[in-house]
Structure formats: structure tokens, C-alpha cells
N, C-alpha and C positions, 0 to 999 in steps of 0.2 A: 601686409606683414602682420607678425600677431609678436605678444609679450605675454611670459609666462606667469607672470604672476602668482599671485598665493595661491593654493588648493590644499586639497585634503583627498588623501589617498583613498577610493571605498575598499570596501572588504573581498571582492569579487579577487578571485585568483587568476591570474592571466596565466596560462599557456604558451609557453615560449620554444621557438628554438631557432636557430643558427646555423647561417650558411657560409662556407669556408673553402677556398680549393687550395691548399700546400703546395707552393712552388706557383702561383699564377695569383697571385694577391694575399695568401695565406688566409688569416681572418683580421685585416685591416688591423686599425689603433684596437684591438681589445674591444670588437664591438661586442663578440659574443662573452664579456667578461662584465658586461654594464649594467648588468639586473642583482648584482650581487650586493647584500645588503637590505635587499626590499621583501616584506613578507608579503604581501601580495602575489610573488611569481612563484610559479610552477615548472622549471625548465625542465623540458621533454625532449627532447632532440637535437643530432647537429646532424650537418650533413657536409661531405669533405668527400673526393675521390679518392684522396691517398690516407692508406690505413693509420700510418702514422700517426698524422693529423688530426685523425676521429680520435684516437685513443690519447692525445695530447689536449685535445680540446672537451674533450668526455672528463675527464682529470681537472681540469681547469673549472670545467663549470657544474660538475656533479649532474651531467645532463644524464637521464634512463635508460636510453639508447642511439644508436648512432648510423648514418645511413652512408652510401657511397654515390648515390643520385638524388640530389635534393628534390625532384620532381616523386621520387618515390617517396621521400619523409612526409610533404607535401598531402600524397592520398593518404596515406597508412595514418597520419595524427592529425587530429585534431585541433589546430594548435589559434592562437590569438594573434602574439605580434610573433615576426622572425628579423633577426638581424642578418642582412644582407651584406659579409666583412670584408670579401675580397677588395684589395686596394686598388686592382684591375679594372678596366672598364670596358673588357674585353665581354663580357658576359652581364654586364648589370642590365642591360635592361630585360633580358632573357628573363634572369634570376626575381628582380622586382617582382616585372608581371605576370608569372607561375604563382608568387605569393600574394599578387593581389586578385587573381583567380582562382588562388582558395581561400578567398575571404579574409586574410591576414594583413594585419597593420604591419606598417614597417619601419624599422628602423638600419639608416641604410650609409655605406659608407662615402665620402664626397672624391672628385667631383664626382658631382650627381651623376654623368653621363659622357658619352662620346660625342655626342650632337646638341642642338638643343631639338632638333626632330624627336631623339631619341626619349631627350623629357617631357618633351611635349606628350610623348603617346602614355607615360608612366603617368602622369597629371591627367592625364582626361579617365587611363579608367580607373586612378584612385578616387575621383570624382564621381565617376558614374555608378560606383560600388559605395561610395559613402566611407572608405577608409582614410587612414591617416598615417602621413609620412614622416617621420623624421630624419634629418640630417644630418651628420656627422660633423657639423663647424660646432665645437664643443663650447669656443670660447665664449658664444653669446648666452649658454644657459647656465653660467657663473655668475651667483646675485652679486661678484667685484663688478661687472661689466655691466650689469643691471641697474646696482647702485650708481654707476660713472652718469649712465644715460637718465636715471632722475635730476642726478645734479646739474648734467646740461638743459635737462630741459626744465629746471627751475631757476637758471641763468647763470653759474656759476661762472664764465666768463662771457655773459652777454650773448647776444643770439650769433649762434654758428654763421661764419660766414663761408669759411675753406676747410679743409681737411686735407690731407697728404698721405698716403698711405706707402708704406715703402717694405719689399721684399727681403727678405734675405741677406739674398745679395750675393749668394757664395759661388761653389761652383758650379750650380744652378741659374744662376742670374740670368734674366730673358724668359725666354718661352716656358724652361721647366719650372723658374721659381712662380711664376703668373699659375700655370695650373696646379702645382702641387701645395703653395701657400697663400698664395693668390686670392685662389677662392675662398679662404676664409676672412682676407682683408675685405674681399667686393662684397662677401657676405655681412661682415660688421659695419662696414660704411651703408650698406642700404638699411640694416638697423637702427642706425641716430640719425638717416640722412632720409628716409623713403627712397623713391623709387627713381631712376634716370630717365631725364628726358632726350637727351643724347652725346654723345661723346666724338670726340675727334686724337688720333694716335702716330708715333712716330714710331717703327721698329727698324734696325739693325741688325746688319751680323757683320762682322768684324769691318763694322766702317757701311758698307752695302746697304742701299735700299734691300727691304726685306721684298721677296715675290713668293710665289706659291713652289721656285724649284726650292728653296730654302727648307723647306720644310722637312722634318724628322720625326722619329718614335724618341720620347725622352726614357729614362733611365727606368722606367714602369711604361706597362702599353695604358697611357689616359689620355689617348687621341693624340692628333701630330700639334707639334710645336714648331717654334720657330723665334731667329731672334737671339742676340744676347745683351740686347741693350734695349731697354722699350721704356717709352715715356709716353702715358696717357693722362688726358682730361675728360672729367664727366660732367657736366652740367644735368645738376639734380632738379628735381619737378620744383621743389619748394624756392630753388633760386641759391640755394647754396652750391659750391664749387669743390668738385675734387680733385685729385692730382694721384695717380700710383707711377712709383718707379720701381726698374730690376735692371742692375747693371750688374754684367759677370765679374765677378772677383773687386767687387767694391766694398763688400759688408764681411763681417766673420757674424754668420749667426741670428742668435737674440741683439747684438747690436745696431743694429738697425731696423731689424720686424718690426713693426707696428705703426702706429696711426698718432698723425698730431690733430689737435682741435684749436683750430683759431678762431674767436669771436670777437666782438667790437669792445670787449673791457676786457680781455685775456688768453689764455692758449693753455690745453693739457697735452700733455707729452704720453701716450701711453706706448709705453715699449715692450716688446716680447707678448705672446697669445692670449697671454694667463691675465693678463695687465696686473704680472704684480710691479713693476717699475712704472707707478703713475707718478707723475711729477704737474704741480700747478706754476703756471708764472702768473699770476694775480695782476698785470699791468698791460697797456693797451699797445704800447710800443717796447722791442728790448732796448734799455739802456745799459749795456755793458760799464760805463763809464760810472752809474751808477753801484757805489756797495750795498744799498738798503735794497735794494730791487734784485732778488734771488730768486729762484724756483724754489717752489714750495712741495714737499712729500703731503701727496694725499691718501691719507689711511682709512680705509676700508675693509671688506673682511677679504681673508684671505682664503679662496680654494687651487686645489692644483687644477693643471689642465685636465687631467687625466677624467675626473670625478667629473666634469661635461658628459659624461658618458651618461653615469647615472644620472644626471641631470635631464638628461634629455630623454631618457626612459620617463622619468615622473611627467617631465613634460608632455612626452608625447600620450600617457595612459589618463594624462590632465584632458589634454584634445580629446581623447575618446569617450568620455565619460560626460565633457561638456561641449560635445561637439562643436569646437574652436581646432585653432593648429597649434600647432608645436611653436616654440618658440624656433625655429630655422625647420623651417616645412618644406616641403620636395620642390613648392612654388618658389619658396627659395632659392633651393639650391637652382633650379633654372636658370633663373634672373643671374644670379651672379655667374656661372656660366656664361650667360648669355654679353657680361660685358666683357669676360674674357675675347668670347668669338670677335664682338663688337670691336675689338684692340686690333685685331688682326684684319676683320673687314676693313677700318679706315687707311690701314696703311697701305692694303692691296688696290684699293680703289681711289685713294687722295681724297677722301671726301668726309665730311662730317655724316655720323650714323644714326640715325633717328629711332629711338626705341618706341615700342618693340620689332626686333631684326623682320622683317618678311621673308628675308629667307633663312631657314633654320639648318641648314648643310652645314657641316666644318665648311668654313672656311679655306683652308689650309684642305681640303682633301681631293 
């Protein structure tokens, strides 16, 4: 895993452009909206099948020109990085590796993929080409979350022992909240946590062991799901412990998203993506009973989610410049994928799942 840390933008103008299908992902969270701001870009292109779209997303970003086969924008320009937007994962790895075939760094919508085969193959030849991927989990290239993880790990409650990460919860709860928000909790908890050594998982549908008939297309085609009640444990390399839950219709929202940190002198609460609801309990055990013993408001700087975007841009033109990753790199997005599948492999099989998976198929297909 890599951290973004400080840089300094060079002068060199990057060449950009953006891929988008309308009606089949659109262009994700505003990827192609994420260079806006920076003098260093040059945006030259989108590419969109439906005219609409081009001329909506041409507007949006003052791109040159606009294409209707992104395989065509591809030859015809020149280009440096391209954002890869659709929210689809119908076509990502197609899309990817066209753009890492013409030489182009990426910046790419999550989940990363349909498989982890499928990232696997995007990872070897951004490897073999020397480019650099980044990831659409916004909230880890927010110096708030940046900031949290120096303070953990200069001991602001003692060395981590657990974490808790918790979904939604809404009318997604189960399989779709795990893949649609999921992977930016498995993404965050591998950023303060490293890397899993293996995990063991319970999934349900309406009371039911979960099996492979179970299985469905969620509310977006991001591979099949399943499940509306799931409780997993991961046991981390470093010895620290984690826990995600999604139970359907237990959470409204930002009310339950996010990640708790418990350590041997304390706990932070961070709630919602952005972690603007950080909250400190400074004590080893809760004492309710106690009035002096409160959660404490931890303030730090404040960005939206949204500005992850261009965050992740500077990050990723960081990696290129200093041949490092992105602060959530394609390696990444895998890995967190990869514990999603892992949720679904344990409960299929009753077994504890030893990372990393040997077999890279859905799961669930």
C-alpha cells in the first residue's frame, strides 16, 4: 500500500481524457470532472456512445473534442491519463486495458472489477507497461483521513487492536451495500490496517444460509451479489482484528457508514466517508455511569468527499512523476475486492479463507 504524502506538482502538462457510456454507468462520481482546478491539464477528449452524453460531458469539462468509440479517441489522441467513469463493471476491464495499451495512466471508477481474475489481468499489464492506476475510494486521499491515520499511528488511543466497519445499512443492506460501499470500508481498513491474512463469514437471505442459487444482479450490473444480512471477520497480518457488517433496513444512511478504531487506551468513532463526524472516547473502557468520561470532537481539516477526486488526480500525477502509487492504486482496489469475494467464498464453503484467494472467479458465478 503506498501514502500520498506531500509533493509538488512539475510543470509538464498532462493530456487527458474521459470515458463515459450514458445509460450503462454514465461517467461515474464525476471522474471526468476531477482535473478541474489544476494547471498542469490539458483535457482533450471524451468518449461516450450516446451523443447526448458527449455533448453534456464536452460542457462539463471544456474537453476539444468528443468521440463515440473510446477505442477510436484512443488512436486519433495522444493522450497521458484517461478517466475510466462508467459505474458499470460491465466493460471495465475492456476499457482499462485499451487505455493501458495506449500508454495511458488511469484513473478508474471502483469496484475495480467483476472478478478479481479480471484485476488481476488490469495489474499485470499496468505493471508490465510501467503505468499507474488510480482508484475511485476518494475518502483515503483527504488529508482529514490522512491526518486520523498519523494520529493513530502516533497513539492517539494506544496501539489498534479492532476495528468495526459498518455499511449503510439501507435498502441495500447485504450483498449490494458490501459492493457498492463496501469497498471503500475494505479499502480504508486495509489503509490503517495492511494487509489480511485471512478472514472467516456468515451470510443470509431472509433467515437462509446463503448458496450460490441465491445469487443476483444488484441495482447496477458490479457482478452478482447476494445476501441481505452478512457479518464478516478479518484477521489482519499485523494481529489486529476486524469486523464489517450490512444488515437490510437497520441503518438510514450516513448513520451508521463508517469505521470504529479501538485501542488499549481508547476508541475513534469515524462516521460517514468524508470522516467529517470524527468523535474521540479518550478511556480504555466505556463508563456510562461516568459523567466526566464523554466522547470527545476531533477537529481536523475539513474536505468534502467529492474533492477525493482531485485529490486523487494530484496523487496519481504524484506516482507518475515519482514512480510510487497512488494513494488507493489498482493493487488496491483488488485487494479490497478481493475481501469482498472472500465474504462470499467462506460462507459458500464453511471454511476459514486464507489470503490471497487461489481462485480468482466470482464466487457467486
Amino acid at each position: 500500500m503506498s501514502s500520498q504524502g506531500d509533493f509538488t506538482l512539475k510543470q509538464k502538462k498532462y493530456r487527458v481524457g474521459a470515458i463515459g457510456h450514458t445509460g450503462a454507468g454514465n461517467f461515474g462520481h464525476g471522474l471526468h470532472t476531477a482535473y478541474q482546478g489544476l494547471d498542469n491539464i490539458d483535457f482533450v477528449s471524451i468518449a461516450d456512445p450516446d451523443t447526448d452524453g458527449q455533448n453534456k460531458a464536452v460542457s462539463e469539462t471544456g474537453a476539444q473534442a468528443s468521440y463515440a468509440d473510446y477505442q477510436h479517441m484512443l488512436s486519433r489522441e495522444s493522450l497521458d491519463i484517461v478517466s475510466v467513469c462508467p459505474r458499470w463493471t460491465t466493460e471495465r476491464l475492456d476499457m482499462v486495458l485499451a487505455c493501458l495499451e495506449a500508454n495511458c495512466h488511469v484513473y478508474c471508477e471502483k469496484p475495480v472489477a467483476s472478478s478479481l481474475s479480471d484485476g488481476d489481468q488490469m495489474v499485470k499489464l499496468a505493471e508490465k507497461k510501467g503505468l499507474k492506476v488510480a482508484v475511485a475510494h476518494q475518502a483515503v486521499y483527504l488529508p482529514r483521513i490522512q491526518q486520523l491515520k498519523s494520529l493513530l499511528n502516533e497513539g492517539i488511543i494506544g496501539p489498534i487492536e479492532t476495528v468495526y466497519a459498518t455499511g449503510k445499512q439501507d435498502h441495500r443492506g447485504g450483498g449490494e451495500d458490501m459492493i457498492v460501499l463496501g469497498t471503500h470500508l475494505f479499502n480504508m481498513m486495509r489503509y490503517f490496517c495492511g494487509d489480511v491474512a485471512w478472514m472467516s463469514a456468515h451470510v443470509t437471505e431472509n433467515g437462509a444460509e446463503v448458496t450460490v442459487n441465491h445469487a443476483r444482479q444488484a441495482g447496477e450490473p458490479v457482478g452478482s451479489i447476494a445476501g441481505d444480512r452478512i457479518h464478516s471477520y478479518f484477521a489482519f497480518q499485523n494481529g489486529i482484528s476486524g469486523f464489517f457488517q450490512s444488515i437490510k433496513g437497520r441503518g438510514s444512511g450516513e448513520n451508521t457508514y463508517g469505521i470504529d478504531f479501538v485501542g488499549s487506551d481508547g476508541r475513534i468513532s469515524l462516521i460517514g466517508g468524508a470522516g467529517d463526524a470524527l468523535s474521540l472516547y479518550p478511556y480504555r473502557y466505556f463508563m456510562p455511569s461516568n459523567s466526566d468520561q464523554e466522547w470527545e470532537t476531533i477537529d481536523l481539516e475539513i474536505n468534502p468527499l467529492m474533492s477525493g477526486n482531485r485529490l486523487a488526480i494530484e496523487s496519481l500525477i504524484s506516482a507518475i512523476e515519482n514512480d510510487t502509487q497512488p494513494t488507493s492504486s489498482l493493487a488496491d482496489g483488488v485487494a479490497a475486492l478481493e475481501m469482498i469475494h472472500a465474504t462470499y467464498r467462506s460462507q459458500l464453503t464453511k471454511e476459514r479463507i486464507v489470503f490471497p484467494l487461489a481462485d480468482r472467479s466470482h464466487p457467486l458465478a
